[in-house]
N, C-alpha and C positions, 0 to 999 in steps of 0.2 A: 194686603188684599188677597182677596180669594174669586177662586168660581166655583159653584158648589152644582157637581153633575146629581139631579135630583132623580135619575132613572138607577142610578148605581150608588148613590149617596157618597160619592168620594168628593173632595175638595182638593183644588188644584190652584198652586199659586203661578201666575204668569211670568214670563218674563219682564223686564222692564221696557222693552222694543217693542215689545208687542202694546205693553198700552199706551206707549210715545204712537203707535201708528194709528189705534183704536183713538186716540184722540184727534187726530188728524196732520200729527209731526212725521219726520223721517226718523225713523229707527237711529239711537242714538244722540237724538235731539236735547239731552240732558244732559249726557254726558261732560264731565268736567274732567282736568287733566291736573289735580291737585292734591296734594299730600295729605292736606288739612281737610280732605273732602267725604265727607259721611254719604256711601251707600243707599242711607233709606232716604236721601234731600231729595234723591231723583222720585221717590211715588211721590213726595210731597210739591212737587215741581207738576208733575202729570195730573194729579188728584186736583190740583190748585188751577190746571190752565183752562182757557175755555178755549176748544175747540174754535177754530176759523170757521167752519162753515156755521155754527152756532152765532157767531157772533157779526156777520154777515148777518145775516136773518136778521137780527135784532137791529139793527143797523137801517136797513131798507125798510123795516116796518117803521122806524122812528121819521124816518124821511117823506114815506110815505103812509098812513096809517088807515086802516079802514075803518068803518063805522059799523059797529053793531046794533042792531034794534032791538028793541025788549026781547028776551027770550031768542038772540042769534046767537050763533054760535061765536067762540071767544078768537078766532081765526080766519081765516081766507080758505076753505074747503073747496076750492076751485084749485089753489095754489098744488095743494098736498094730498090731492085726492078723495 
């Protein structure tokens, strides 16, 4: 993974804490304590998870769902501004 600064055109690879946080884990939250343990599992562990607050959301809409009318909008825009 990258992040590509489009003002300077450099690309910068992140730490793995950082996107364990960016997802909404504590820094470390992949981490394994094993011999047998390959390095890139943890972006595949990150890249794979869904965030909680994501998944919450979806969660609440399944419980409670709103009704769109023809041509409404695909959300709750009261919710999310």
């Amino acid at each position: 993974p990258a992040i590509w600064f489009r003002d300077t055109d450099e690309f910068v690879t992140p730490v793995i804490e950082l996107a364990e946080r960016v997802q909404g884990f504590p820094p470390g939250w992949t981490s394994v304590e094993s011999e047998d343990f390959k390095e890139n599992a943890r972006w595949l562990y990150v890249g794979n998870a869904v965030p909680v607050a994501v998944a919450e959301w979806v969660g609440k809409r399944l419980l409670a769902p709103v009704t769109v009318a023809d041509g409404g909008v695909p959300f709750d825009t009261a919710e999310h501004g």
